[in-house]
Every structure is written in structure tokens, then in C-alpha cells.
C-alpha positions in Angstrom: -17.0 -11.5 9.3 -16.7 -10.6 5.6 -14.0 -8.0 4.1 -14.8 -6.9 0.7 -12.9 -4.3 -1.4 -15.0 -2.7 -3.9 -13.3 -1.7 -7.5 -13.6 2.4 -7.9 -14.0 4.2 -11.3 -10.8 5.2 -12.8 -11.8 9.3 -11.9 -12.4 8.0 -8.1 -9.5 6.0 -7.8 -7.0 8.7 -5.7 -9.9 9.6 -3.4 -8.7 9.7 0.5 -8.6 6.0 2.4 -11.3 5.9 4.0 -13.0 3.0 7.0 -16.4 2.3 7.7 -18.0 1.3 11.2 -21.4 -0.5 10.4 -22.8 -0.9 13.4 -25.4 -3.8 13.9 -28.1 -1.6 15.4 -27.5 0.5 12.0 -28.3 -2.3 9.1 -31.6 -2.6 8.9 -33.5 -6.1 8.9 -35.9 -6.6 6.7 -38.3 -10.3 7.7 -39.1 -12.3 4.4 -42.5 -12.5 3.2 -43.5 -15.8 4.8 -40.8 -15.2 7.8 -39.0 -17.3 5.2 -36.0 -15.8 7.3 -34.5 -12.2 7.1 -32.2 -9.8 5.0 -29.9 -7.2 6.5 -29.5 -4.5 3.8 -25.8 -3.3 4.5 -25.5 -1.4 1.2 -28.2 0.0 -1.5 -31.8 -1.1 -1.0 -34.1 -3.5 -0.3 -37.5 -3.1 -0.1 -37.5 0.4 0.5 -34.5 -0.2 3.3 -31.3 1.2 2.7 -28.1 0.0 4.0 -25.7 2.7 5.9 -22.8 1.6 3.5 -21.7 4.6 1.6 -20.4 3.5 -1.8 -18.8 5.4 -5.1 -21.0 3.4 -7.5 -24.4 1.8 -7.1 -24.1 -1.7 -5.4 -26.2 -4.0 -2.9 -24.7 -6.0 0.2 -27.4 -8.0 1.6 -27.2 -10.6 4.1 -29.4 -13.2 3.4 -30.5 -15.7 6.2 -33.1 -18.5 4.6 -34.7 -20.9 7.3 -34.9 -24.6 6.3 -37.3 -25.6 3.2 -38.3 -22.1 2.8 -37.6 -19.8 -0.3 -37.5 -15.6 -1.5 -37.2 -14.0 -4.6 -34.5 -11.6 -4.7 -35.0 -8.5 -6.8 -31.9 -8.3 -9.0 -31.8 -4.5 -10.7 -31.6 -5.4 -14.0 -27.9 -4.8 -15.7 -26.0 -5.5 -12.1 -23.9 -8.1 -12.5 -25.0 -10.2 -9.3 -23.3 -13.2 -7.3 -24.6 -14.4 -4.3 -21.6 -15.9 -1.8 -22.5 -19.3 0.1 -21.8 -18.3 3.9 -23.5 -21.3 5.1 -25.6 -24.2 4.2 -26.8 -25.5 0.9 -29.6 -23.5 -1.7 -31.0 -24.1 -4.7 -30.9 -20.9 -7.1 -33.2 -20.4 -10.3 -34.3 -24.1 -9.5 -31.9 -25.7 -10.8 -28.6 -24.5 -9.8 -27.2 -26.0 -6.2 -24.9 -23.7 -3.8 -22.7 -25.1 -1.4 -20.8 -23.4 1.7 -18.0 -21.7 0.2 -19.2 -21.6 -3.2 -20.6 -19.1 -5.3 -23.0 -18.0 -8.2 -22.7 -15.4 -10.6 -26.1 -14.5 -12.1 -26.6 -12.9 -15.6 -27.1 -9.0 -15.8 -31.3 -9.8 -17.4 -31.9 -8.8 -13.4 -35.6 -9.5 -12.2 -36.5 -11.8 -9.5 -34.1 -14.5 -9.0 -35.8 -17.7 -6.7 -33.8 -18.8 -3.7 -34.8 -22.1 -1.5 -32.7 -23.4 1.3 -33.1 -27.3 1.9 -31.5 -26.4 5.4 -31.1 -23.2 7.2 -28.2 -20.8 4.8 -26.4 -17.8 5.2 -26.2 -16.4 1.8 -23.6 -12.7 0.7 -25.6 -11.6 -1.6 -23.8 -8.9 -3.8 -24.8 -6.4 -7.2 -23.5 -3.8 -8.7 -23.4 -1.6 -11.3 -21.0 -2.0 -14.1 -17.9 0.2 -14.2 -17.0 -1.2 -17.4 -13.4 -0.1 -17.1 -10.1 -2.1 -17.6 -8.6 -3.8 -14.6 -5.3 -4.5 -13.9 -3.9 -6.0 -10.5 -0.8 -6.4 -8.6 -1.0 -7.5 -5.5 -3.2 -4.9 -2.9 -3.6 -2.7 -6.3 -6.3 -2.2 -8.6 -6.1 0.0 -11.1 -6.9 0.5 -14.9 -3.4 0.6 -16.7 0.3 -1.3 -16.0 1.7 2.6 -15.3 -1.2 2.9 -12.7 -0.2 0.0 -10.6 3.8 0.8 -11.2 2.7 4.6 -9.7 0.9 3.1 -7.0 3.6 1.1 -6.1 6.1 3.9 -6.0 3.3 5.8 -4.0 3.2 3.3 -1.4 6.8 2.7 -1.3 7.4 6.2 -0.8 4.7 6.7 1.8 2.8 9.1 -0.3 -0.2 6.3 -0.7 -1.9 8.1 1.9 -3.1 7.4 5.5 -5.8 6.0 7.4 -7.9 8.4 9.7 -11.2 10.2 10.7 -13.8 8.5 8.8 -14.5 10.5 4.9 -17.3 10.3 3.3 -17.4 10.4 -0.7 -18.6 13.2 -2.3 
């Protein structure tokens, strides 16, 4: 299982909490050209697939499985920033750069077609997304764009006036 928390623009930042179910039999599963192996699309698109993740800014989640010695080329929309997460096994990106288990690769924003090839079978996050080109300050479980914003937060929280979690929203 992977957990991600996805930054918000500054105006989306106060929306309701909000939990997703993604249900297997909901991701679609697209099989590489080749049966190279397959890519769930859990967010965005692929292919003309598109994930059931509901998201505030443009992003892909894909979950990449590569079968030994074979190889894809991603489409990377061009000014994403892109990183692909090594689940499992070993690939060779661009051919040249080698990913290990636990490792990962941030690719430039040029997008296009980036070549992946496995030497064994992989598991590979892959993950874009559209700028937000905002300022980011952290503390802690808080994101937020200023030093005031994550000292309100805090008060928020402490006071129990962060919110709660229930029914599923959806963004607007």
C-alpha cells in the first residue's frame, strides 16, 4: 500500500477533509504494447483510461508493473514535474539512469516519452503533476504557503476547529 498526500493550491487549501475508496475493480488496467506488463491508471490518464482519483489539480498515479527484460515509454505531459517511485525491482530510465527498490527519479518538466526497461520484473509509482508554483512551508502534518498559515492551522487543530472526517466529498 502507498499513502500519498497531494499539496493543494493556496485558494483550495480550507476545502472539507475528504477520503477516497479506490476500489480495485475501479482502476483500470491498461496491458503494455508488447504485454511488456500492465499500468493501473489510479489518477489522470493513460491511454485514453482515466483513473477514479478525484484530484484539485491535474496529476497522474500510475502503477507501473514491467515484466523482466521488457521495456514502455511513458508519456510524460510536458511541464509536469514527474518522478517515478521504485516499488520493486531494478529499471533502467532514459538508458542510462538505474532505479533501485526504494529509490526514486525525478524527471525534467521537457515531458515526452520517457523509456523504461526492467532487467527483472519491477513495480514502479509513477507520479506527474501540474505545477502549483506556490510557496511551501511545513510543520509537521501541515502544508501551507506562509509561517501564519501553519501557526493558524495549528491553533485550528488544537482547538478542534480543523475539521472532521466523514461522508466522502467530492471537489468542486
Amino acid at each position: 500500500m502507498v499513502q500519498l498526500w497531494v499539496n493543494l493550491p493556496a485558494k483550495d487549501k480550507n476545502a472539507p477533509a475528504a477520503y477516497q475508496t479506490l476500489l480495485n475493480q475501479d482502476i483500470p488496467q491498461v496491458t503494455l504494447p508488447g504485454a511488456a506488463g500492465a499500468l493501473r491508471v489510479i489518477a489522470g490518464d493513460y491511454a485514453g483510461h482515466r483513473g477514479p482519483a478525484r484530484t484539485f489539480t491535474p496529476i497522474n498515479v500510475w502503477d507501473l508493473r514491467l515484466q523482466r527484460d521488457d521495456a514502455v515509454e511513458l508519456p510524460i505531459p510536458e511541464g509536469h514535474t514527474a518522478l517515478l517511485v521504485m516499488l520493486r525491482g531494478t529499471v533502467m530510465v532514459n538508458g542510462h539512469d538505474l532505479a533501485r527498490e526504494g529509490q526514486f527519479v525525478l524527471l525534467d518538466r521537457r515531458g515526452g516519452g520517457v523509456p523504461i526497461e526492467a532487467n527483472g520484473d519491477a513495480t514502479v509509482l509513477v507520479l506527474t503533476g501540474e505545477p502549483i508554483d506556490e510557496p511551501v512551508v511545513m510543520h509537521g502534518p501541515f502544508v501551507m504557503n506562509t509561517t501564519d498559515e501553519i501557526r493558524q492551522a495549528i491553533v485550528d487543530f488544537q482547538s478542534g476547529r480543523f475539521g472532521a472526517l466523514g461522508r466522502e466529498t467530492r471537489p468542486t
